[in-house]
N, C-alpha and C positions, 0 to 999 in steps of 0.2 A: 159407274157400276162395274163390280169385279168379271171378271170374262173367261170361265177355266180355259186353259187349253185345248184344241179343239185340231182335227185334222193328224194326232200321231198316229190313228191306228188305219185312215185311207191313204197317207201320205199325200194327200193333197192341203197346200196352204190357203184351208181356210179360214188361221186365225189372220194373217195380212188382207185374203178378200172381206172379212167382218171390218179390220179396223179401214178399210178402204170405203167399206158402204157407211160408216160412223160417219168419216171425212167428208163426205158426200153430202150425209143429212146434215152436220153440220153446217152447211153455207147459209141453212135460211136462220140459223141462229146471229150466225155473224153478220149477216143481212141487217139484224132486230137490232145487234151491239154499236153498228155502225150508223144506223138513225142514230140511237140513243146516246151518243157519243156526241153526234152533231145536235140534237138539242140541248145536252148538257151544256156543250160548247156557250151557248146564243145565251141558254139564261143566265149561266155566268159572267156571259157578254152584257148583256144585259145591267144584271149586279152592279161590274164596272162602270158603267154609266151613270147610272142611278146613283154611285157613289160620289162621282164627279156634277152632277148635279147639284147635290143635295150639298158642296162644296161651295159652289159657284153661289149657290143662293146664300148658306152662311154669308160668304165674301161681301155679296150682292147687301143684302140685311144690316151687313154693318154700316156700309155707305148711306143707309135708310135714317142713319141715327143725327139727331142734333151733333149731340158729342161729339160726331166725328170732324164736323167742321166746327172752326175756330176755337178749338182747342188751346188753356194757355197752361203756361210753362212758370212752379213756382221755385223761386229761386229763394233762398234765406242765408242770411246773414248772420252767425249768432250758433249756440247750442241750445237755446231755451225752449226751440218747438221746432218743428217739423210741416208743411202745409202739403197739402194737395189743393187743384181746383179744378172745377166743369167747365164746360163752354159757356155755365149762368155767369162766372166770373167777369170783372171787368180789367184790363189792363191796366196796371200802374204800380206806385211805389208805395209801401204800408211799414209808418215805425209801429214795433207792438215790444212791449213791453212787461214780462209774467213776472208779476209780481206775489201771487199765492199759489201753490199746486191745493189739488184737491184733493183731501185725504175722506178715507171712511172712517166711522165712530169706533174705536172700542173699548169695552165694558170688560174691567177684570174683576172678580170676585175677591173677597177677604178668604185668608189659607183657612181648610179643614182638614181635620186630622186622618180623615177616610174618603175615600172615593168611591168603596164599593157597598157601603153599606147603606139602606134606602132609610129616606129621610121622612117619610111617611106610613103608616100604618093603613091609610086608603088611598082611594082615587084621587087624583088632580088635577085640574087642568090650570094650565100656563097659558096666561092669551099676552099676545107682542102686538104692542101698536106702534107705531111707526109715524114719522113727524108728518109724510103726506098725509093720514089720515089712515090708510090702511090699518088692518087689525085682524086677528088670524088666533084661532086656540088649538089647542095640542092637547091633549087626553093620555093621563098616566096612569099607567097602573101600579099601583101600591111597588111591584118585584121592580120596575121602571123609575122607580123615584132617588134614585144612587146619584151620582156626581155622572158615574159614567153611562147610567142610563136616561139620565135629564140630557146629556153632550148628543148620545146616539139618537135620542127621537126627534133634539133640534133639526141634526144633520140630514134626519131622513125626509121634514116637511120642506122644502123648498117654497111654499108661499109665506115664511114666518120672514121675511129678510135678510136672516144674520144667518152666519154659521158660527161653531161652538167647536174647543177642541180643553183640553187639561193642559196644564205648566204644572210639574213637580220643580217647585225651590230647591228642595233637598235641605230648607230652612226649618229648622226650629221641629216642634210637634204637630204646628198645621201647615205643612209645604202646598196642599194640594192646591191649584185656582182654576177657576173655568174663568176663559174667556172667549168672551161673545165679540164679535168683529159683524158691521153691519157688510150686506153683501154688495152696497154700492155707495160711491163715495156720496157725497154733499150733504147739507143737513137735513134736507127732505128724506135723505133715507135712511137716517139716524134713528135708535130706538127713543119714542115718548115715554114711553112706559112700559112696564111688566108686571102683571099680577100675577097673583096665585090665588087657586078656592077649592074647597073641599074639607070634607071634617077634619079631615089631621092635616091641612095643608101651614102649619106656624113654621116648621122647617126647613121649608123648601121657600115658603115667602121670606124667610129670615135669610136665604142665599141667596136668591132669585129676583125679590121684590126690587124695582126701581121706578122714580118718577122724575122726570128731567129735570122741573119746573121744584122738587124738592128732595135732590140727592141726597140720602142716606151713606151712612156711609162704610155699608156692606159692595161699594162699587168704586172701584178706579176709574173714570173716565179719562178716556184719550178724546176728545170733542171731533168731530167732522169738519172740515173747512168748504169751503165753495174757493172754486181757482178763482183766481182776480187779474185779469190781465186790463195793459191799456194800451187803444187802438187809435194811433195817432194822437194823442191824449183823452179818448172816452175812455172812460171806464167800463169794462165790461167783467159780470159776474156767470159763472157757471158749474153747476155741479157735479160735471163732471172735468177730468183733463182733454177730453176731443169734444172741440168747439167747435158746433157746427155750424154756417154760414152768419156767422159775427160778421163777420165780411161774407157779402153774398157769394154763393158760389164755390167758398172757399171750408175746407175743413183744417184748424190748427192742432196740434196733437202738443200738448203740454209737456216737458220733459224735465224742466229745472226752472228755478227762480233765478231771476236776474241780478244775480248776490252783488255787482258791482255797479248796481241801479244804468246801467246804461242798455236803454231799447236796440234790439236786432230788428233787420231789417225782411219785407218782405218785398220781391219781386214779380209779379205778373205778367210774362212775355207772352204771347200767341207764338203757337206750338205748332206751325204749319204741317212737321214731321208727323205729327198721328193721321192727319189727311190723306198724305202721300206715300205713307206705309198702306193705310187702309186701299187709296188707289191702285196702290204697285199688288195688293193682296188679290184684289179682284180681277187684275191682269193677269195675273198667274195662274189664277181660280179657273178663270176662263179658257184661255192657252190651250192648258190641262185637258180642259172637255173635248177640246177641238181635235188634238191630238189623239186623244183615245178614240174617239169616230173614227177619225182616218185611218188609225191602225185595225179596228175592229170590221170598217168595211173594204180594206185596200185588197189588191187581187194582183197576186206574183205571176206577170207574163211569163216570165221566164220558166217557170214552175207547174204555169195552168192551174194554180191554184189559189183557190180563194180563202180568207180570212173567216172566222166563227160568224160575222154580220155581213157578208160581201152581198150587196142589192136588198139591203133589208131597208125597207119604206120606212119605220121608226125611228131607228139611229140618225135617218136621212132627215127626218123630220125635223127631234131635238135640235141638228147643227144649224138646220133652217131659219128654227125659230127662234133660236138664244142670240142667231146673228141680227137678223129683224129686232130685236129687244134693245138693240145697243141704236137702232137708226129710227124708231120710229119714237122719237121723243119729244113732246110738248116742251119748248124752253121757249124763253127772250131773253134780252141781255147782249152782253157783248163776247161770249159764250156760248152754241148753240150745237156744240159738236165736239166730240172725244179728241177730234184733229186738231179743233184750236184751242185745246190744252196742251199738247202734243204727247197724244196720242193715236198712235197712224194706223191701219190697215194693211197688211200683205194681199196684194189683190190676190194672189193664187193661192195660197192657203187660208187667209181667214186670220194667219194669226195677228195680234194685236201685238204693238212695241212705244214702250213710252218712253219718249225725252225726258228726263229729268230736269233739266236745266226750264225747259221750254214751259214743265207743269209748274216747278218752284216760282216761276215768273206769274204762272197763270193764279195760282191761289194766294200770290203777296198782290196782287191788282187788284183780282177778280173772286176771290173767296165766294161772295153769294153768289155768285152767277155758275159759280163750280157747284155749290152746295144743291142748285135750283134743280140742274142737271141731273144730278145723281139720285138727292130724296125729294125731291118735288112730286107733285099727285101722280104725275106718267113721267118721273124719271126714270131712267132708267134703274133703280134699287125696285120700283114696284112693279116694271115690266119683267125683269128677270124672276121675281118673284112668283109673277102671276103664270111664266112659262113654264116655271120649274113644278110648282105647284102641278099643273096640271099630267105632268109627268110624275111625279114621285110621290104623290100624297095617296093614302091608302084609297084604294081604289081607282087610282090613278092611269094613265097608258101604262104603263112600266111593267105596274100591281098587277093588269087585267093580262099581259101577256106573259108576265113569269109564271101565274096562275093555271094559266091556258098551259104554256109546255111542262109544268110541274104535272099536272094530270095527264099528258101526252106521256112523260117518263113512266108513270103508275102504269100506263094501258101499256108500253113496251113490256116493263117488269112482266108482267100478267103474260104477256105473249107469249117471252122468252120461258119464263115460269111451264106455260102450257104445251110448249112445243119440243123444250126439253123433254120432259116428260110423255111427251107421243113419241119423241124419236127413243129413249127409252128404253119404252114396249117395244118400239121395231125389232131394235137391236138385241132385244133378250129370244123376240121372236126368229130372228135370222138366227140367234145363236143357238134354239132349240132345233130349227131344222138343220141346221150342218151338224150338229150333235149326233140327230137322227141320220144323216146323208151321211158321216162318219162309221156309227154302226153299222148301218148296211155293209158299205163296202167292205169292212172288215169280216161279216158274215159273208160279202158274196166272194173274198179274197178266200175264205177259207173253203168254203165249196168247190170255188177254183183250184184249191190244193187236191182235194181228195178229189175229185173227178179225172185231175191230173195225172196222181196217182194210180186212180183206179185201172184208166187207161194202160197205166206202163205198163201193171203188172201182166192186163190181158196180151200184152203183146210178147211181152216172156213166156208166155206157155204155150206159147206155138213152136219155137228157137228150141228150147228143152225137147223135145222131141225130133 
């Protein structure tokens, strides 16, 4: 608030005593600033944790997964195909042999002379069946019935199967062709048929019309294939080029024919690296947590001072109970602890360090007895799960105390809000009566002139004579 000047006509400085008494009522704002500082501090402290959490359980979750153990490694021989596989794979050596790729159908019309002109004087409808069985109609309107308005309401139905676009030849009087192309390959999703009906529909049947089983021959057919591959000498057919678990487990992805008839090869290795990435993830995942507790509640001696969480029972908790989650685990086997995969403990901090060498050994031995450990009913993926859970899930510890000081900052706001505002009115009040304590002494400064005055002059008329 603006503060006129105040104090030129007493000569006493009381625009410095006003902003002296401001500085004063100020403390208990800063008082309000300095809570509200430190609870901002905590639930952001907070936030961080909850972040690193909700880390650790990702980490934690993936270890939970089949996949992650015995993972294999596909190796190929060849440019004909490409494979990936899951831990359903089995390890070993596969000739496979592509011998068709799998194409989709298309249908090219005989040339017309026009494209924009409609081919009907009514309604139509075009119904598409399709060799699976499926079957689908489209509704024309007379203005719709053009080359290029039969292309755009193909394009617009998405359940008819095909898509439709124009070739201009640039040949002869009739360049123009529609061609239909089915929208997936094999011959299940080739078109069976195509009708047309409607009073005036002879024009559009006489572009349009096809029956597979007795081509006309208002249609070009490109025919649809089914890929043909052979797997160790089976034969194996599919309609599309990604072959899915032909070989269990395995997905092949078609790329070329084996134009020099000789089979490439597929290899199946177990993949210990996706385990041991996923292990080393959840180390770090962890670490991570550990580290931000002890930063969030650590307390600088040297400083006397404490951290946003220094003696905060929550943070103290999380560290507690993520550590417990890694020790209190149901296993058997030859296997029954993080150490004898070598993965160790820092007695003084918590943090976890793993051997590489020492784990590479433990999951070429010990694979399920590693796997039991980690996704087993109480391995560790479902302890860490069930602690984090109970911290970050809405409603959760975490939830119930950012909640709590989020309404703590509102009730600050509100204070600081209302105490601003009392201090305010103080301040316009002290500035009304120094305003007033200014006047005065200005009026009693001047009375003090003339009285001054008045005096002198009585005492010069006594001297004059």
């Amino acid at each position: 608030m603006a503060i006129s000047s105040i104090g030129v006509g007493s000569g006493l400085p009381l625009d410095d005593l006003l902003a002296k008494l401001r500085a004063s009522e100020n403390q208990s704002l800063t008082l309000i600033e300095s809570r509200a500082n430190t609870v901002q501090s905590r639930l952001s402290a907070y936030g961080t944790i909850k972040s690193s959490i909700e880390a650790l359980k990702t980490a934690g979750d993936a270890l939970g997964k089949a996949e992650t153990f015995g993972a294999l490694k596909a190796s190929v021989g060849g440019d004909a195909f490409t494979a990936t596989a899951t831990s359903k794979a089995i390890a070993g050596q596969y000739s496979i042999k592509v011998e068709q790729l799998a194409t989709a159908q298309t249908l090219t019309t005989v040339g017309q002379a026009d494209r924009k002109t409609a081919l009907s004087s009514d309604t139509v409808d075009i119904t598409v069946t399709l060799e699976n069985g499926s079957s689908k109609t489209i509704t024309l309107g007379k203005a719709d019935t053009s080359m290029e308005g039969i292309v755009k309401a193909i394009n617009a139905e998405t359940g008819l199967g095909i898509s439709a676009t124009l070739v201009n030849s640039g040949k002869g009087d009739t360049p123009h062709h529609m061609l239909l192309t089915a929208k997936q390959t094999g011959t299940q999703a080739a078109v069976a048929s195509i009708t047309v009906s409607g009073a005036d529909a002879g024009a559009v049947q006489n572009l349009l019309g096809y029956d597979a089983e007795h081509p006309g021959s208002n249609f070009t057919e490109d025919p649809a294939k089914m890929a043909k591959l052979s797997i160790n000498g089976i034969e194996v057919e599919s309609s599309s080029n990604t072959v899915e678990n032909a070989i269990e487990g395995v997905t092949l992805t078609l790329a070329k024919e084996n134009e020099d008839g000789k089979a490439g090869t597929l290899t199946l290795t177990r993949n210990d690296e996706v385990t041991s990435k996923a292990i080393n993830t959840f180390v770090t995942a962890y670490n991570n947590l550990q580290n931000i507790i002890k930063t969030l509640t650590s307390y600088d001696v040297d400083n006397q001072k404490g951290s946003a969480l220094t003696g905060d029972n929550l943070a103290r908790s999380v560290q507690t109970q993520v550590r417990a989650a890694l020790n209190t685990v149901e296993s058997s086997g030859a296997l029954r602890s993080l150490s004898q995969m070598g993965i160790s403990t820092n007695p003084s901090d918590g943090i976890l360090k793993v051997d590489n060498d020492k784990l590479a050994a433990a999951l070429k031995d010990n694979m399920a007895n590693v796997q039991k450990l980690f996704a087993g009913e109480q391995g560790i993926s479902a302890n860490i799960a069930a602690v984090a859970d109970r911290y970050v899930k809405s409603g959760g510890l975490i939830s119930h105390a950012s909640d709590s000081m989020t309404d703590t900052l509102k009730d600050l706001q509100s204070q600081y809000t209302a105490m601003s505002e009392r201090i305010d009115a103080k301040m316009e009040s002290y500035r009304q009566q120094f305003v007033q304590l200014d006047t005065m002494m200005v009026q009693m400064n001047s009375v003090s002139s003339y009285l001054t005055q008045q005096l002198s002059m009585l005492s010069n008329i006594g001297k004059e004579k």
